[in-house]
N, CA, C and O atoms as a Tripos MOL2 file, in Angstrom:
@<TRIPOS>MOLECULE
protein
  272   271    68     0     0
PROTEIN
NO_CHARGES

@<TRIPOS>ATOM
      1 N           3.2510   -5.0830   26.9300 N.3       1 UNK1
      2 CA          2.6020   -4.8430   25.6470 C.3       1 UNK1
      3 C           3.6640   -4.6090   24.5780 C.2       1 UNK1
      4 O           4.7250   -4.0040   24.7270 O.2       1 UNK1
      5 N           3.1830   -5.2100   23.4380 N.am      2 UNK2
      6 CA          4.3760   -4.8630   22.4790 C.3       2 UNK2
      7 C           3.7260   -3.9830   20.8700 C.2       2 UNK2
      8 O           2.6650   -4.2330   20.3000 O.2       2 UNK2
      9 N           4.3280   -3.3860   20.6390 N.am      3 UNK3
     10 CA          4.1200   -2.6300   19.4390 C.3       3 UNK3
     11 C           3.9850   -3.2960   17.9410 C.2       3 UNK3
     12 O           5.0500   -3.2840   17.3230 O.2       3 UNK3
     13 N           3.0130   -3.8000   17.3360 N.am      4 UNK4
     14 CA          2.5210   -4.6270   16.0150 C.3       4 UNK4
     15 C           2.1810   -3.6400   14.7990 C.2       4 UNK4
     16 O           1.6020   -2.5550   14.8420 O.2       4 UNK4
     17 N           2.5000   -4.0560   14.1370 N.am      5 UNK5
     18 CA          2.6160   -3.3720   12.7630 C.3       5 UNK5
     19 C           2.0240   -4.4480   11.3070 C.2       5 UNK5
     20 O           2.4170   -5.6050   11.1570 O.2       5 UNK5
     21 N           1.1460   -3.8310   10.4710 N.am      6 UNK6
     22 CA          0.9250   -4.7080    9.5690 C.3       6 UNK6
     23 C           1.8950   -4.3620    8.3920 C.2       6 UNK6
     24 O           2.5200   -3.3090    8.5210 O.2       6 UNK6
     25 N           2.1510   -5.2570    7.0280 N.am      7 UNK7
     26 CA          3.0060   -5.2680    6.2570 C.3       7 UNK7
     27 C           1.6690   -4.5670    4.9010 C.2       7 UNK7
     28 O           0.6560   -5.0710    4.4150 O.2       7 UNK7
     29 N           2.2200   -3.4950    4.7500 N.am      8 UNK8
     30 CA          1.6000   -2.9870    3.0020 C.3       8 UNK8
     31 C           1.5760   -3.6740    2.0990 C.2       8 UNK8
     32 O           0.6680   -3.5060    1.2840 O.2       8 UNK8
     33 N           2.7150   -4.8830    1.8500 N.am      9 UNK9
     34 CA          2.4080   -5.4980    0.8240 C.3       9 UNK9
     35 C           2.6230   -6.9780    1.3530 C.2       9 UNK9
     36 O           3.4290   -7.4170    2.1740 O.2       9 UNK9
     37 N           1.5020   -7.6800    0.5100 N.am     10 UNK10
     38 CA          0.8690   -8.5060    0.7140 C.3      10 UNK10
     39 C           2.0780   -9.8120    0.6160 C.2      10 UNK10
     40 O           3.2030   -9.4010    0.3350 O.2      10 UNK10
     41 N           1.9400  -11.3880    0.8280 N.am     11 UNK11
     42 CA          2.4570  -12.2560    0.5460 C.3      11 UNK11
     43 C           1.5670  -12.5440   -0.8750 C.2      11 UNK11
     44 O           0.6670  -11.9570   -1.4770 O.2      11 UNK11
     45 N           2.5490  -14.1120   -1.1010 N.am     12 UNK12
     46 CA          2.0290  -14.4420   -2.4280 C.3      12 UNK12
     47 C           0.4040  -14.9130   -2.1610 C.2      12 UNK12
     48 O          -0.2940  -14.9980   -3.1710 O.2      12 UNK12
     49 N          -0.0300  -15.1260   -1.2460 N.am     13 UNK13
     50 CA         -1.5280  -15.7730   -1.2060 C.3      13 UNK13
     51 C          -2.5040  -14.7910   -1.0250 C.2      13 UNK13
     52 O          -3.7250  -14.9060   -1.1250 O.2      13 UNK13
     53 N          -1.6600  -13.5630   -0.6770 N.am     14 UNK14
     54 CA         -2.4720  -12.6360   -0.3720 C.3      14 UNK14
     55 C          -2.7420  -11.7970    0.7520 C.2      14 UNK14
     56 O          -3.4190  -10.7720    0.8350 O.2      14 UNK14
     57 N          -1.9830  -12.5260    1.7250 N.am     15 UNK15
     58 CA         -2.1290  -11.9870    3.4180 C.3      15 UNK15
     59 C          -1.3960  -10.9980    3.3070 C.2      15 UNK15
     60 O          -0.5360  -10.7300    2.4680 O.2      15 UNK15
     61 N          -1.8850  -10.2710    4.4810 N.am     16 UNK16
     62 CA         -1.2250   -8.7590    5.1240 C.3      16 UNK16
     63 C          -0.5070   -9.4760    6.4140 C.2      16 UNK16
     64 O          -1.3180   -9.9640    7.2000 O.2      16 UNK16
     65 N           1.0170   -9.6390    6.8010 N.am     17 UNK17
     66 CA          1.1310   -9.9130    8.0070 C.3      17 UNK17
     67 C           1.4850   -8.9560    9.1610 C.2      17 UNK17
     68 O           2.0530   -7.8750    9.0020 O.2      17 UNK17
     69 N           1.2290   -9.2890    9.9230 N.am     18 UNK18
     70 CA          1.5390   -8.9430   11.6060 C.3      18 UNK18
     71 C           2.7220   -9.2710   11.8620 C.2      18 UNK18
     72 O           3.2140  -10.3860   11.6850 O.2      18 UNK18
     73 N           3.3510   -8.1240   12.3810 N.am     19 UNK19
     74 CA          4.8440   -8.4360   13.3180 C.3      19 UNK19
     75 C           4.9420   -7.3690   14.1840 C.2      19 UNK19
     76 O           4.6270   -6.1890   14.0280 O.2      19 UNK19
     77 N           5.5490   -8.1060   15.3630 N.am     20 UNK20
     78 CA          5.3570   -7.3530   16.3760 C.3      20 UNK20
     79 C           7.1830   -6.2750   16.4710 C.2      20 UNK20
     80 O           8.2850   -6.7920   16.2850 O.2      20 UNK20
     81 N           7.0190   -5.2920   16.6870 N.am     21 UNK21
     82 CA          8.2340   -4.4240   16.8970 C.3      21 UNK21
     83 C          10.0100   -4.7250   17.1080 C.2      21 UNK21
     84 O          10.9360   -3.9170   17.0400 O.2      21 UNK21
     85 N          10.0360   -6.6640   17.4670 N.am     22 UNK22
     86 CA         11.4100   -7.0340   17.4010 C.3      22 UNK22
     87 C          11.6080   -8.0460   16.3590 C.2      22 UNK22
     88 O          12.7010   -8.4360   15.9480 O.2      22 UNK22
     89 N          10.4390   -8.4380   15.9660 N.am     23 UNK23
     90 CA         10.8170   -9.0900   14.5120 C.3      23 UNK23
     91 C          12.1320   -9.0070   13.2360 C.2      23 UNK23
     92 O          12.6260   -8.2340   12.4160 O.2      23 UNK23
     93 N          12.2180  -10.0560   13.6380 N.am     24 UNK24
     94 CA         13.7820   -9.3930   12.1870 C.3      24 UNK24
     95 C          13.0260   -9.6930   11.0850 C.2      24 UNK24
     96 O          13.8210   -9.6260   10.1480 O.2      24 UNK24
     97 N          11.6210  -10.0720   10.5310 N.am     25 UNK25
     98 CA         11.2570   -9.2830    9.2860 C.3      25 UNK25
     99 C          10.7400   -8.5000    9.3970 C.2      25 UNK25
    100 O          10.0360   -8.2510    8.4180 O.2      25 UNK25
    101 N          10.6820   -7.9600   10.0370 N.am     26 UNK26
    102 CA          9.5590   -6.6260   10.2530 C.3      26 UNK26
    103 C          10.0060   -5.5400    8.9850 C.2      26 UNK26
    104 O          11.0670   -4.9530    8.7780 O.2      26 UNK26
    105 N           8.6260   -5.5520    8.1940 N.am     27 UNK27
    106 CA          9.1820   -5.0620    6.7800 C.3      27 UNK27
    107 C           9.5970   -3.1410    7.0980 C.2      27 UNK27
    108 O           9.4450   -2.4370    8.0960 O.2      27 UNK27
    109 N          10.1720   -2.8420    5.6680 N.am     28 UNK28
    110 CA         10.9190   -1.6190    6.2700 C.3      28 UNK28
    111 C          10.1600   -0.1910    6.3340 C.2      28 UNK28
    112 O           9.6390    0.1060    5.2590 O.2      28 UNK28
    113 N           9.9680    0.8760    7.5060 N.am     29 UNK29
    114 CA          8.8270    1.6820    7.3530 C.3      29 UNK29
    115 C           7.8720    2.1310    6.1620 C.2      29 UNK29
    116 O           6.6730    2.4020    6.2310 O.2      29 UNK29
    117 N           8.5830    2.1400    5.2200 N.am     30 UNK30
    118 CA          7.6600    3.1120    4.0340 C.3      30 UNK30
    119 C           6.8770    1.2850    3.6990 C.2      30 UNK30
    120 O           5.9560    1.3030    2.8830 O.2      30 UNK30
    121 N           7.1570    0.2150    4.1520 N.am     31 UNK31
    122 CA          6.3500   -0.6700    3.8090 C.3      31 UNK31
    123 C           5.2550   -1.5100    4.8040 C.2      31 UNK31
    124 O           4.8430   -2.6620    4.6640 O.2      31 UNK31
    125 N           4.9410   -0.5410    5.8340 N.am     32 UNK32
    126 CA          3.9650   -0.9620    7.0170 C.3      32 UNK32
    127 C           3.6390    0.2470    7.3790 C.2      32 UNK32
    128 O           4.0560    1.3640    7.0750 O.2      32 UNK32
    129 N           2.5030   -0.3070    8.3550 N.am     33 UNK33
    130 CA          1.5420    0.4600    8.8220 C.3      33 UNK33
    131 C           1.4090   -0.1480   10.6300 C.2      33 UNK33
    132 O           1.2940   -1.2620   11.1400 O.2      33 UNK33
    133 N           1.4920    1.1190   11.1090 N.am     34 UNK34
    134 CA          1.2220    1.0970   12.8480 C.3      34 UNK34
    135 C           0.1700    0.5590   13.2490 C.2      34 UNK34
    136 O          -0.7010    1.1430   12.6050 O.2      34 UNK34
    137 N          -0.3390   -0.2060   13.9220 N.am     35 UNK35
    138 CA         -1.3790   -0.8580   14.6050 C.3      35 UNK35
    139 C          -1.4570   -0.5050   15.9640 C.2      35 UNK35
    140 O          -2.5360   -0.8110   16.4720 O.2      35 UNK35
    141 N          -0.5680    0.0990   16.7830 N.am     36 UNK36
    142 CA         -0.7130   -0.0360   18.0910 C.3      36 UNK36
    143 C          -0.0450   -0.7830   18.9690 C.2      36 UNK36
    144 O           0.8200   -1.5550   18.5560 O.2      36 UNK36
    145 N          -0.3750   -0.6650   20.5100 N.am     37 UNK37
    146 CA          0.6070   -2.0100   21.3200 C.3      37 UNK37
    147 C          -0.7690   -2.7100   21.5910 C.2      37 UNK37
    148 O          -1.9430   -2.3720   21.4390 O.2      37 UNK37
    149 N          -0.1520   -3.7900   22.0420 N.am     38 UNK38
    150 CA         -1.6150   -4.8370   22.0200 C.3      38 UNK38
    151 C          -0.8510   -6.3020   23.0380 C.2      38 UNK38
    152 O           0.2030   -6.8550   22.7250 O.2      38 UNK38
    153 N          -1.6320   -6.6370   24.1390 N.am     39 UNK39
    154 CA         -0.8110   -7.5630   24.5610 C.3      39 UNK39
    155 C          -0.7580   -8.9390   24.4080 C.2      39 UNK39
    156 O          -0.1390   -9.7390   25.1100 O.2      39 UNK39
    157 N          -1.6380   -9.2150   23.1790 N.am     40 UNK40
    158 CA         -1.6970  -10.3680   22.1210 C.3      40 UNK40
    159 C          -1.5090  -10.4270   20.4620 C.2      40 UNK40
    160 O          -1.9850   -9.6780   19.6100 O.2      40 UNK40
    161 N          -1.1010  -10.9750   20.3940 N.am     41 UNK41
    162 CA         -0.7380  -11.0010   18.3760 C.3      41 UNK41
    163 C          -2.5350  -10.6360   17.9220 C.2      41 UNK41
    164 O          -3.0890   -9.8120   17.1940 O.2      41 UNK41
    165 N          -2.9620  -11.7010   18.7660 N.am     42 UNK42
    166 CA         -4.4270  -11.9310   18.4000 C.3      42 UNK42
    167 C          -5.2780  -10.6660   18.2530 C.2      42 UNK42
    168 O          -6.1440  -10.6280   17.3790 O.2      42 UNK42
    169 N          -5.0770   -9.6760   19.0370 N.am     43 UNK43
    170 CA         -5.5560   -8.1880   19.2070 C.3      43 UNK43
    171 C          -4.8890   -7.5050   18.0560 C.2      43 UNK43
    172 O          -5.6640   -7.0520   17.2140 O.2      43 UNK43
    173 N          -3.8280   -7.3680   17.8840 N.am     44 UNK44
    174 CA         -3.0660   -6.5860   17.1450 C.3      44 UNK44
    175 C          -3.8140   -7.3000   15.3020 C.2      44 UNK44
    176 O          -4.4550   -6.5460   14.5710 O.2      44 UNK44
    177 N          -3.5690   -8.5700   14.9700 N.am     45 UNK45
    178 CA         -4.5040   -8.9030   13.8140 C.3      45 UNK45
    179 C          -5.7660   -8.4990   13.6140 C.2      45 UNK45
    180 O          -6.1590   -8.0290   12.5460 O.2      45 UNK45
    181 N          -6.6220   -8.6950   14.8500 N.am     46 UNK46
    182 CA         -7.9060   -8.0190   14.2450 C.3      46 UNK46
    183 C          -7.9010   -6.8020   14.3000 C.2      46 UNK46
    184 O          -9.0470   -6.4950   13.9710 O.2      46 UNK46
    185 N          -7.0530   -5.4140   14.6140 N.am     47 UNK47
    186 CA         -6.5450   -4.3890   14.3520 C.3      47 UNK47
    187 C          -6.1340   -4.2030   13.0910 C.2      47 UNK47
    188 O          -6.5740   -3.2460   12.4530 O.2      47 UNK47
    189 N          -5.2230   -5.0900   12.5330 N.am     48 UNK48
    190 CA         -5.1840   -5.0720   11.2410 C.3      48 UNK48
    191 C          -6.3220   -5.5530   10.1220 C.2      48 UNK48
    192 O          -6.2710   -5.2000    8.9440 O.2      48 UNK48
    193 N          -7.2120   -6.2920   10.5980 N.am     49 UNK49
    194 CA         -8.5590   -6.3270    9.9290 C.3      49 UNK49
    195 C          -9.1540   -4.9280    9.3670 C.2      49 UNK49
    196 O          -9.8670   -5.1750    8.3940 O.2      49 UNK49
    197 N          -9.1170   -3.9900    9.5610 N.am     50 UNK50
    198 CA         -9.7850   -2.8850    9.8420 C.3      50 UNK50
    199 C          -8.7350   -2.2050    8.4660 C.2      50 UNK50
    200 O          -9.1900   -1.2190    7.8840 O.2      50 UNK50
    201 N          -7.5870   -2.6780    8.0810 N.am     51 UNK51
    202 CA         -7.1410   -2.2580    6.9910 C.3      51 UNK51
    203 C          -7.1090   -3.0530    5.6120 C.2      51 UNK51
    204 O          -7.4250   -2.5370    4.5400 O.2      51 UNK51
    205 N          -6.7250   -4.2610    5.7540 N.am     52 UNK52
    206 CA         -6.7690   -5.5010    4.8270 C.3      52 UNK52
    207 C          -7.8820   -6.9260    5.3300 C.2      52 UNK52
    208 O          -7.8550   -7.4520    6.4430 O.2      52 UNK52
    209 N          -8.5970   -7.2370    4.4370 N.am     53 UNK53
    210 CA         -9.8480   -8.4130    4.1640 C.3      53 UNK53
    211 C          -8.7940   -9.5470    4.8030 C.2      53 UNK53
    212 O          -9.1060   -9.9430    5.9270 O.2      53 UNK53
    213 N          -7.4720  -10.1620    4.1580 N.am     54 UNK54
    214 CA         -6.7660  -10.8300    4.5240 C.3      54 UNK54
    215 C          -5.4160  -11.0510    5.1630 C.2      54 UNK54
    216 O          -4.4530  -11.4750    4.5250 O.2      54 UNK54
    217 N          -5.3830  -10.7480    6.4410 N.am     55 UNK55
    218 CA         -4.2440  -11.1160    7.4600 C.3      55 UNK55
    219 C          -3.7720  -11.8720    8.3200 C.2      55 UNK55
    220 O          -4.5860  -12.4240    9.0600 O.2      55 UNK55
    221 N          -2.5740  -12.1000    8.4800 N.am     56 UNK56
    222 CA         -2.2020  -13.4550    9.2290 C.3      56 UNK56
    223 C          -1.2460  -12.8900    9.8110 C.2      56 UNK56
    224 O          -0.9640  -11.7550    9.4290 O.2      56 UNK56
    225 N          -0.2620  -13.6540   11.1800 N.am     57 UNK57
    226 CA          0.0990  -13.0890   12.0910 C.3      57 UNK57
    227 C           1.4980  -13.6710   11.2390 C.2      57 UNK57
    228 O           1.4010  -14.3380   10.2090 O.2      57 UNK57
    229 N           2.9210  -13.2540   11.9290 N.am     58 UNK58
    230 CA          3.8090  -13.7350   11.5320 C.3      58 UNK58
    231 C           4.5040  -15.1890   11.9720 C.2      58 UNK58
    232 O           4.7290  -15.2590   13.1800 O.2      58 UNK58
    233 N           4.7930  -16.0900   11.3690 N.am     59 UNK59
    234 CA          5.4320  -17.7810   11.2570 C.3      59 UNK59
    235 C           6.2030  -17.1570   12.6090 C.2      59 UNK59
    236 O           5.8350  -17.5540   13.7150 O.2      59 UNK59
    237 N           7.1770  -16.2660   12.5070 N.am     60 UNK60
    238 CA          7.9770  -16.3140   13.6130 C.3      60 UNK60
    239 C           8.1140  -15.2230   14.6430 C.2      60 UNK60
    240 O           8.9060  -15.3690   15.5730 O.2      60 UNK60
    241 N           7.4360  -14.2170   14.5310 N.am     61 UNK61
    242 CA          7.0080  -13.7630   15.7170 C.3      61 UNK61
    243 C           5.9360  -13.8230   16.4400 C.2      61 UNK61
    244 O           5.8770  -13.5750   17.6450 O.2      61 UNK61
    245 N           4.9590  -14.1870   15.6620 N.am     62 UNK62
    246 CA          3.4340  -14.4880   16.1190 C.3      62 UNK62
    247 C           2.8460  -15.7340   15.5330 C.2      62 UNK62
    248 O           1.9770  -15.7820   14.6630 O.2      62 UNK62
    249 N           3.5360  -16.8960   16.2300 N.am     63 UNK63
    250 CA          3.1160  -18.0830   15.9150 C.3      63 UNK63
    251 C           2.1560  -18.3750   16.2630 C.2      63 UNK63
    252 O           1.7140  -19.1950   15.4580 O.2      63 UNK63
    253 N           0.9290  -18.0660   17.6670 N.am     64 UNK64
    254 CA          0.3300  -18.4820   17.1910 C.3      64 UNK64
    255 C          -1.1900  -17.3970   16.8220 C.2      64 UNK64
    256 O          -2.2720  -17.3240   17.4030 O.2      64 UNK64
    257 N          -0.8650  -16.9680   16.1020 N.am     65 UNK65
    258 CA         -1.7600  -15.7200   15.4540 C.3      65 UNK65
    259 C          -1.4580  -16.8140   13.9330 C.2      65 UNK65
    260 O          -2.4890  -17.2970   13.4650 O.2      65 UNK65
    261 N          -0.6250  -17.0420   13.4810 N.am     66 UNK66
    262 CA         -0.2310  -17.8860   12.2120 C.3      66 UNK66
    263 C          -0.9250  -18.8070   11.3950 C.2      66 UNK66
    264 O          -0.4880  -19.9530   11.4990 O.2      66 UNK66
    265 N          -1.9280  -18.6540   10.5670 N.am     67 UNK67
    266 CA         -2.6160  -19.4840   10.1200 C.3      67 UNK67
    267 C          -2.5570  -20.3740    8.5430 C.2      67 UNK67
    268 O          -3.0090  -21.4720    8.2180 O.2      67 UNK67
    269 N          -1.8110  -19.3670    7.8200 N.am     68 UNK68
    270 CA         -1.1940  -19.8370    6.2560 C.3      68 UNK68
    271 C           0.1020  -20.1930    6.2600 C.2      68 UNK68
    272 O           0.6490  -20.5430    5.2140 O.2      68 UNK68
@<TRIPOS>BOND
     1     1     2 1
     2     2     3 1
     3     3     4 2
     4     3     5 am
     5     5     6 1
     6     6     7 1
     7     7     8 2
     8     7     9 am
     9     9    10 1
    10    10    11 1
    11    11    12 2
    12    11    13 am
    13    13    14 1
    14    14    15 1
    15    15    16 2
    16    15    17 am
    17    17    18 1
    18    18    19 1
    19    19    20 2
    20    19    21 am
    21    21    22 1
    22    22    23 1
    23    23    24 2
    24    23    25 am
    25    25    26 1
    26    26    27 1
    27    27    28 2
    28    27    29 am
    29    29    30 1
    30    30    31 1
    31    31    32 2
    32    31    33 am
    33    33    34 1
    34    34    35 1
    35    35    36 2
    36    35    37 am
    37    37    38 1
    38    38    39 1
    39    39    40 2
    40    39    41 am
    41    41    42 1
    42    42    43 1
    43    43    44 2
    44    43    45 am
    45    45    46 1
    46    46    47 1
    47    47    48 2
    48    47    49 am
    49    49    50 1
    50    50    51 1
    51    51    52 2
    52    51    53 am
    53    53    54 1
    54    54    55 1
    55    55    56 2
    56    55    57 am
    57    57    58 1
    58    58    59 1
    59    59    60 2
    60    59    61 am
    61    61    62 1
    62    62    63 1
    63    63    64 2
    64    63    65 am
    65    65    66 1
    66    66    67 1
    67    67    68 2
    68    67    69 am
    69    69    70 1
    70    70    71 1
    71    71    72 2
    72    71    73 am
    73    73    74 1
    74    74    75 1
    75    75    76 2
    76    75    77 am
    77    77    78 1
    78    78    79 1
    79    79    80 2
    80    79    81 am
    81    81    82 1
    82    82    83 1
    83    83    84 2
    84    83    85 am
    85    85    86 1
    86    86    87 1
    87    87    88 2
    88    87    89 am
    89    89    90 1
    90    90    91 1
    91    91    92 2
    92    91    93 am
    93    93    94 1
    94    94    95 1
    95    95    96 2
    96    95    97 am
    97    97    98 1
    98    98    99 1
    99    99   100 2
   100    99   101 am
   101   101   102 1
   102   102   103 1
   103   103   104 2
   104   103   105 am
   105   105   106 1
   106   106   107 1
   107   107   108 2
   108   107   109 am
   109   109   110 1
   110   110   111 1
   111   111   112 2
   112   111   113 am
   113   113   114 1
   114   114   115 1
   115   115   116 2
   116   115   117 am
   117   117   118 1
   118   118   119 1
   119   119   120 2
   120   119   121 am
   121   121   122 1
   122   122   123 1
   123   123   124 2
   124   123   125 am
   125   125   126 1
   126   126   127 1
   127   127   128 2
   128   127   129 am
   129   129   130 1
   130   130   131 1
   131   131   132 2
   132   131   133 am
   133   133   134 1
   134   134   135 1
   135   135   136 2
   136   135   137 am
   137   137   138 1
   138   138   139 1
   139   139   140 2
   140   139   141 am
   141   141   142 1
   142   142   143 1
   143   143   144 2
   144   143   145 am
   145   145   146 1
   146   146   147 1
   147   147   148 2
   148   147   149 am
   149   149   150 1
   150   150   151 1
   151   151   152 2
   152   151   153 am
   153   153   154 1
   154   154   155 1
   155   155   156 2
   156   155   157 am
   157   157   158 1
   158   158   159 1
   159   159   160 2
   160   159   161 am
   161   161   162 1
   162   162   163 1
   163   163   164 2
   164   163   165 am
   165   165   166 1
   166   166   167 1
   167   167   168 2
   168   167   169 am
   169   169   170 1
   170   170   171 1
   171   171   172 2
   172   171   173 am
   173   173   174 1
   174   174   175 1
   175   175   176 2
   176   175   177 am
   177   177   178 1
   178   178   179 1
   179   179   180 2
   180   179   181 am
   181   181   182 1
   182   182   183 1
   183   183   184 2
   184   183   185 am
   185   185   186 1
   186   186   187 1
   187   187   188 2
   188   187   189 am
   189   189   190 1
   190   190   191 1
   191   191   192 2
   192   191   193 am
   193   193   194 1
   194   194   195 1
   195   195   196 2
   196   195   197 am
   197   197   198 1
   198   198   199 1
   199   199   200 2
   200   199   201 am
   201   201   202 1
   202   202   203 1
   203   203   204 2
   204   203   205 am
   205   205   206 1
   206   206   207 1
   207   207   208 2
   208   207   209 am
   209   209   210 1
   210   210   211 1
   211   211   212 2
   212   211   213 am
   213   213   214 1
   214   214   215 1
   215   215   216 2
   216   215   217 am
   217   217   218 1
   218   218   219 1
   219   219   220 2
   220   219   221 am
   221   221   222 1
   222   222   223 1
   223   223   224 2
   224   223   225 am
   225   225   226 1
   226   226   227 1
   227   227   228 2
   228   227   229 am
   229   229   230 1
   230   230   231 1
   231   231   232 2
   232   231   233 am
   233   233   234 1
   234   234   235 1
   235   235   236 2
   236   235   237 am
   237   237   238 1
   238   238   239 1
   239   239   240 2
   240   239   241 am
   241   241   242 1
   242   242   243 1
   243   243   244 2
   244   243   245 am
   245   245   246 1
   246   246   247 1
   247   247   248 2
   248   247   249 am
   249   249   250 1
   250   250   251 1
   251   251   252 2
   252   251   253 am
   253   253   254 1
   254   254   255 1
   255   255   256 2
   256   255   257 am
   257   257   258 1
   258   258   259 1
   259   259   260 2
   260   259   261 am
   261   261   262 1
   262   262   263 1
   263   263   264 2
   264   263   265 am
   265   265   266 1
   266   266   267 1
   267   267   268 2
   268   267   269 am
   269   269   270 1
   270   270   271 1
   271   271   272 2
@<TRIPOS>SUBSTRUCTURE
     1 UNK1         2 RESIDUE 1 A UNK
     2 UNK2         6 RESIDUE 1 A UNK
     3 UNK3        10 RESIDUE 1 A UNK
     4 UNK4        14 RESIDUE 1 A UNK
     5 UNK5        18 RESIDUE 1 A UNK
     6 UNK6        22 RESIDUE 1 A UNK
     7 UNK7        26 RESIDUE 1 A UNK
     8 UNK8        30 RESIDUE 1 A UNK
     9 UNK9        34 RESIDUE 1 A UNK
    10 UNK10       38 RESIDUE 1 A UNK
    11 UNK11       42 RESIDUE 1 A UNK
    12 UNK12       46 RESIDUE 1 A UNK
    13 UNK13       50 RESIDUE 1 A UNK
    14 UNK14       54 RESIDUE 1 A UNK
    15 UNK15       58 RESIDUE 1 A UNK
    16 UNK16       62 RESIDUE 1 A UNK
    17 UNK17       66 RESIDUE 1 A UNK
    18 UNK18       70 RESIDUE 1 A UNK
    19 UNK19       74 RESIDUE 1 A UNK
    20 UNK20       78 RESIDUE 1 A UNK
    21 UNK21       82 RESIDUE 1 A UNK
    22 UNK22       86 RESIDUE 1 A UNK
    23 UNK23       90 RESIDUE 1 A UNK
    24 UNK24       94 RESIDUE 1 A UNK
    25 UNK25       98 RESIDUE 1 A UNK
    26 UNK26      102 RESIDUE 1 A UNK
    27 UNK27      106 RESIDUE 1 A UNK
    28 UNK28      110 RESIDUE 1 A UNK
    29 UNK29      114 RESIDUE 1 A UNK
    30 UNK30      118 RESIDUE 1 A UNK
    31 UNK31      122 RESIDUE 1 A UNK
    32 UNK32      126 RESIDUE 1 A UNK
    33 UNK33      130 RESIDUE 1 A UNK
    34 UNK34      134 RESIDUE 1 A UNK
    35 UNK35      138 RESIDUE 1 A UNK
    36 UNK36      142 RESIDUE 1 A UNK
    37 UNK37      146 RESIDUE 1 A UNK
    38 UNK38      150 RESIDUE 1 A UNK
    39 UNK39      154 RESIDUE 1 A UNK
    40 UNK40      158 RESIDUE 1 A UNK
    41 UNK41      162 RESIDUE 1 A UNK
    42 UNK42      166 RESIDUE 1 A UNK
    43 UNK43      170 RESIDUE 1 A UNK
    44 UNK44      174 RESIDUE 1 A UNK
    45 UNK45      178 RESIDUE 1 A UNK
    46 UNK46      182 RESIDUE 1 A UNK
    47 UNK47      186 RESIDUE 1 A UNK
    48 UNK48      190 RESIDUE 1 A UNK
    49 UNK49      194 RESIDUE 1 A UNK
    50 UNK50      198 RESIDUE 1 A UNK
    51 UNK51      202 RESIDUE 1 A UNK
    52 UNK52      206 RESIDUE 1 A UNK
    53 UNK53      210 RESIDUE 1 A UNK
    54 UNK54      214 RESIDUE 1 A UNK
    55 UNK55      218 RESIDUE 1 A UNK
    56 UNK56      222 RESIDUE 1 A UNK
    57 UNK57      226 RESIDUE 1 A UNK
    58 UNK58      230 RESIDUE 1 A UNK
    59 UNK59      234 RESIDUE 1 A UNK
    60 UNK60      238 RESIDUE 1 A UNK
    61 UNK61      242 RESIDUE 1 A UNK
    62 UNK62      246 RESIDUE 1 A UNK
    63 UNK63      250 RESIDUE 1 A UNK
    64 UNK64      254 RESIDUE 1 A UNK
    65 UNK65      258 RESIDUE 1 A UNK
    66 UNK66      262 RESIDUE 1 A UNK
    67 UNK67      266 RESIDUE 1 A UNK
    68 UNK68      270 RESIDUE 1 A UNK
């Protein structure tokens, strides 16, 4: 299981993304929020549902959670 985190601030389209705990963007604490461990991207996003209307997983740690 790995530890996923959503990003506080948004991309330009609007998404909240998902990255999971070894991500080298994994944005910097005061700019995310804990989600939990989860042993799919897919779990950990709709976890982040529950904070932001629009989220997407990350291009490169959670490809395929990745939809924009």
């Amino acid at each position: 299981m790995k530890k996923y985190y959503v990003n506080t601030q948004a991309q330009a389209n609007g998404d909240h993304e998902v990255h999971d705990e070894n991500c080298r963007f994994l944005p910097l604490s005061a700019n995310r929020i804990y989600l939990g461990e989860y042993h799919t991207c897919a779990s950990a996003v709709s976890a982040a549902k529950n904070h932001y209307v629009k989220v997407d997983g990350c291009y490169f740690c959670s490809p395929t959670c990745h939809k924009s």
